[in-house]
N, C-alpha and C positions, 0 to 999 in steps of 0.2 A: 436414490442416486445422488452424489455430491456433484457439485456446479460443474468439473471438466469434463462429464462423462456427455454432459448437454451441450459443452460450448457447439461443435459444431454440427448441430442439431439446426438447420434453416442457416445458416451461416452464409449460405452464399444469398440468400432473400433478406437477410439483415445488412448486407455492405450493402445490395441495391440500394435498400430503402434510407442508407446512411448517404449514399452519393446524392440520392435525390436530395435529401434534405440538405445538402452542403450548401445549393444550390441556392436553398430559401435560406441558409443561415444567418446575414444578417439582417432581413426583417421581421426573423420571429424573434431575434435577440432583440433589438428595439422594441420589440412589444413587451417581450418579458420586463425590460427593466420601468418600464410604465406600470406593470405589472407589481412589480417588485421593489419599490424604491428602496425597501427599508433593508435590502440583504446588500449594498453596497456603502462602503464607508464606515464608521464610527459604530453606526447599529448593529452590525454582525459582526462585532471585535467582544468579545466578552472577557474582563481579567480572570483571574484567578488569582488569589494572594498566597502568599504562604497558609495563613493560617487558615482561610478558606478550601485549600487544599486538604488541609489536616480534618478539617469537619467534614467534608463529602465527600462520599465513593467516587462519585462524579464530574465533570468537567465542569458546570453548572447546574446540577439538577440538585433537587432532594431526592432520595431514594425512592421509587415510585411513580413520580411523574410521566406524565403521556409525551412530552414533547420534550425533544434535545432541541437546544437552538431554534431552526427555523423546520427540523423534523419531526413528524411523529415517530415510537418508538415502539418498538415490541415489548414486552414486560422482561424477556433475559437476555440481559446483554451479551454481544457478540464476547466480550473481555474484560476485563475488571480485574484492576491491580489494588489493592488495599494495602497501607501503611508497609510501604516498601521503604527498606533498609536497608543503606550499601557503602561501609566506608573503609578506606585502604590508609596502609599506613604508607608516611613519608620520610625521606630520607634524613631530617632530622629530627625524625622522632615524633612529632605530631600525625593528626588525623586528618586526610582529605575524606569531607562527607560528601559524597555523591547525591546519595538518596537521604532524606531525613521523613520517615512516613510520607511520601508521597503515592499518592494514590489518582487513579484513570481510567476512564471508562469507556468503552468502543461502543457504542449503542448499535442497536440492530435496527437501524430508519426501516420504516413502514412501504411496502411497494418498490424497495430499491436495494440496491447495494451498498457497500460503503467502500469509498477508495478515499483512505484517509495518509497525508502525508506527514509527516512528520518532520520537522524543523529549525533550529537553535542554534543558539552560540556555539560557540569550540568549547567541550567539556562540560554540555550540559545534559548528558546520556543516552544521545537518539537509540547507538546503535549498543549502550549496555539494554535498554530497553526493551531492544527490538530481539538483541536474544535470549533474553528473560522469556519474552511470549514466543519465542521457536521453543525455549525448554533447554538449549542448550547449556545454559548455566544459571545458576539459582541464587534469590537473592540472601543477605544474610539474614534478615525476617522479614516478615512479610508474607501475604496471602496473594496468587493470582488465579482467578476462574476463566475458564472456558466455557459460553451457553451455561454459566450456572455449575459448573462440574469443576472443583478444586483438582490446580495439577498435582499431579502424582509423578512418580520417578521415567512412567514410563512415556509422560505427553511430550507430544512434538509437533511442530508445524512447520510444512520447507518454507523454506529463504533461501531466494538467490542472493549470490555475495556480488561485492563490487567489482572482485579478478573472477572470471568464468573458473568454477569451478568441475571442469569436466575431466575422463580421464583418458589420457593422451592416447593411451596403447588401446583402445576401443572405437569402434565404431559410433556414428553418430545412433545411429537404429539402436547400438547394448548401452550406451549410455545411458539412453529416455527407455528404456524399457529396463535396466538394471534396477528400479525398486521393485516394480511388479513380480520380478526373478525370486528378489529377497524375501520377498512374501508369499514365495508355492507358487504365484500363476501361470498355469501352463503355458506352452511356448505360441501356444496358436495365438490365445485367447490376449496375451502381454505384447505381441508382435499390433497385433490388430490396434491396441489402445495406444502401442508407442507411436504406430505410424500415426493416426489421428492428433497425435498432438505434436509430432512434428510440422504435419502437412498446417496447424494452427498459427505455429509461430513461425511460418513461412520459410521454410527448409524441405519443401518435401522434391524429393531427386536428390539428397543429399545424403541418405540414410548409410550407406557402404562408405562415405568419405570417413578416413580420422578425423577425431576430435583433437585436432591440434594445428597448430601453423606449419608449415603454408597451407595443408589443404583446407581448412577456415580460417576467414579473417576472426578479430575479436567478438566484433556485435555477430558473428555467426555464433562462435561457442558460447555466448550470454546467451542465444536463445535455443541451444541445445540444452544450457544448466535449466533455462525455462520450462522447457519441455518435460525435462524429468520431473523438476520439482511438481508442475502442474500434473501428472500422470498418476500421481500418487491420491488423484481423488480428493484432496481437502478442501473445505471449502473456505479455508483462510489459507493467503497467500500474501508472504512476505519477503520486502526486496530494503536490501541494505545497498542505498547508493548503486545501485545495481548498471545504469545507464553513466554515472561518473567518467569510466576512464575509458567511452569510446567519444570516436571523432563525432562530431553533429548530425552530420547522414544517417549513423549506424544508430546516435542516440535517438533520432527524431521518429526511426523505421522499428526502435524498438518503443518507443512509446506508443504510437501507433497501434500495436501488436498489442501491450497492455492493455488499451481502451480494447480493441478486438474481443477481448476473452472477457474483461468485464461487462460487457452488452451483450455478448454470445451465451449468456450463462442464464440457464432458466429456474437455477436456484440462488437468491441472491448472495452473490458473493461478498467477501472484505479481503482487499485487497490495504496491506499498510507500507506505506513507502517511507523511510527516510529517506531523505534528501536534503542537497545545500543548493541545489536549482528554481529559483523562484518561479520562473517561467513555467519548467517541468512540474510544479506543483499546484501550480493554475491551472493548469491544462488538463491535467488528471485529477483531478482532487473535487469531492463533494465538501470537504473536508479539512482543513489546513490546523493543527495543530505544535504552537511555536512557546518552546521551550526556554528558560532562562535558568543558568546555574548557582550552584553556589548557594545552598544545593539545590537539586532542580525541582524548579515549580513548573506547572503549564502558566505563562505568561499573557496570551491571545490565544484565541479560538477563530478562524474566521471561517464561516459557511460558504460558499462558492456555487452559487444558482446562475448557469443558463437558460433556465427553463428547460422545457420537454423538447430537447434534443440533441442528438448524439452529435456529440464533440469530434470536431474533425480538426485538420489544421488552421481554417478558414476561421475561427473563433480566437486566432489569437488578432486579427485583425478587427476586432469590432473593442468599441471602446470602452464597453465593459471588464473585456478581458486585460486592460489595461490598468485598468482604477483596482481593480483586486492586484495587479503586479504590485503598483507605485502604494497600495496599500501594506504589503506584504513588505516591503521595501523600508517602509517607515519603520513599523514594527523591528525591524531588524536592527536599525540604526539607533532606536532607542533599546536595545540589549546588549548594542555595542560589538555587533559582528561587522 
């Protein structure tokens, strides 16, 4: 079974035991970083050069190695993009190179998930990237694997987009159950799974409303798009800016929602975010990955350890969670966003 089928498998013993812990949050974040000195700061920034790029599949690894960063690693990567190549032409006649052989590695960390975000200047390829690995479009050369398996015409991975993309004239219930449709499964059997991941992303009594305005606000239809995309069983799930253009509330209760189904999941997922929210990629992120163009390199790497425990709101208040912002921050300012 792929990670959605388990999310809410214990789910209601998984929030308990998240409230409890909210509870201890910031004295076991204190311990961690005693724990931990070397994941905050300077030590968990790893560059990457251009031409260090061009020699390794990698983020920083050699090929083979047991550890990414501060994780251990499975032997087949979750993704792997090799010597990608992407350049358009410009309106006077020269070449913008996007991509020049860059190459990316999603490593599969040992015991856990991967919510990796992704981050960069203005035009430095988050979201051509991110639909390179949906499959949606292809680069002009270049190799990308999945677990080891070269895409082919027919791979795909959902992504939700930044505008909900849901369809107006349907119910919230055909909308998140409309892949299962496309795919033969009977009506019982698609009903059963659609509810289950509505009732996930916290819509359930909503299933006969349109998917449209008035009768959902915005962050309602982003977690109706949620619900389908998740329904379709994969165990890589990808968001483009997806939390961007709602108000604070709707962004904070869908982020929320995201850690939800990443801890609810008994097969480890990789969840990939682009984003231009630093805070939002604190907060979610085992992960941070920050981009610099012209053309794009991975510029910083930064790892993001609370220790063993599940992220609530209450961690952005501890001063760890701060020093990876004002970290993250810098980095920025020196790529000049």
């Amino acid at each position: 079974m792929g990670f959605a089928e388990n999310m809410l498998k214990n789910l209601d013993e998984r929030q308990e035991a998240a409230r409890q812990a909210s509870n201890k949050t910031e004295v076991v974040g204190d311990a961690s970083e005693r724990r931990n000195p070397s994941v905050v700061g300077n030590a968990s920034e790893r560059c990457s050069s251009s031409e260090e790029s061009r020699r390794s599949p990698g983020i920083s690894l050699e090929p083979g190695s047991e550890r990414d960063g501060i994780y251990e690693k499975e032997s087949t990567d979750v993704i792997r993009m090799v010597d990608i190549c992407q350049a358009f032409d410009k309106s006077d006649g020269s070449k913008f190179v996007l991509f020049d052989h860059f190459n990316l590695t999603i490593s599969d960390f040992k015991g856990q998930g991967q919510f990796i975000s992704i981050m960069g200047a203005s035009g430095s390829g988050k979201s051509q990237l991110i639909k390179y690995i949906a499959g949606l479009t292809k680069p002009q050369s270049g190799k990308i694997f999945m677990y080891g398996k070269e895409y082919d015409d027919k791979t795909t991975v959902p992504m939700v987009f930044q505008q909900p993309s849901c369809y107006k004239w349907k119910t919230v219930l055909q909308n998140v159950e409309l892949p299962l449709k496309l795919q033969g499964v009977d009506k019982e059997e698609r009903e059963k799974k659609a509810r289950a991941m509505i009732k996930l992303v916290g819509l359930e009594g909503q299933e006969d409303k349109w998917a449209r305005y008035p009768d959902l606000s915005g962050g309602q239809r982003q977690r109706v798009a949620l619900a389908r995309n998740l329904v379709s069983n994969n165990q890589i799930l990808l968001l483009d800016e997806c939390t961007s253009a709602l108000d604070i509330l709707a962004k904070r209760k869908m982020q929320d929602i995201l850690l939800d189904i990443y801890y609810s999941a008994e097969v480890d997922p990789t969840i990939i975010n682009v984003t231009h929210s630093i805070d939002e990629a604190v907060y979610l992120s085992n992960r941070i990955i920050i981009l610099k163009p012209n053309p794009c390199q991975i510029y910083k790497v930064i790892d993001v350890d609370f220790g063993n425990i599940r992220r609530t709101p209450d961690i952005r208040v501890l001063p760890k969670f701060n020093e990876y912002v004002k970290q993250a921050e810098r980095i920025m300012e020196e790529i000049g966003e």
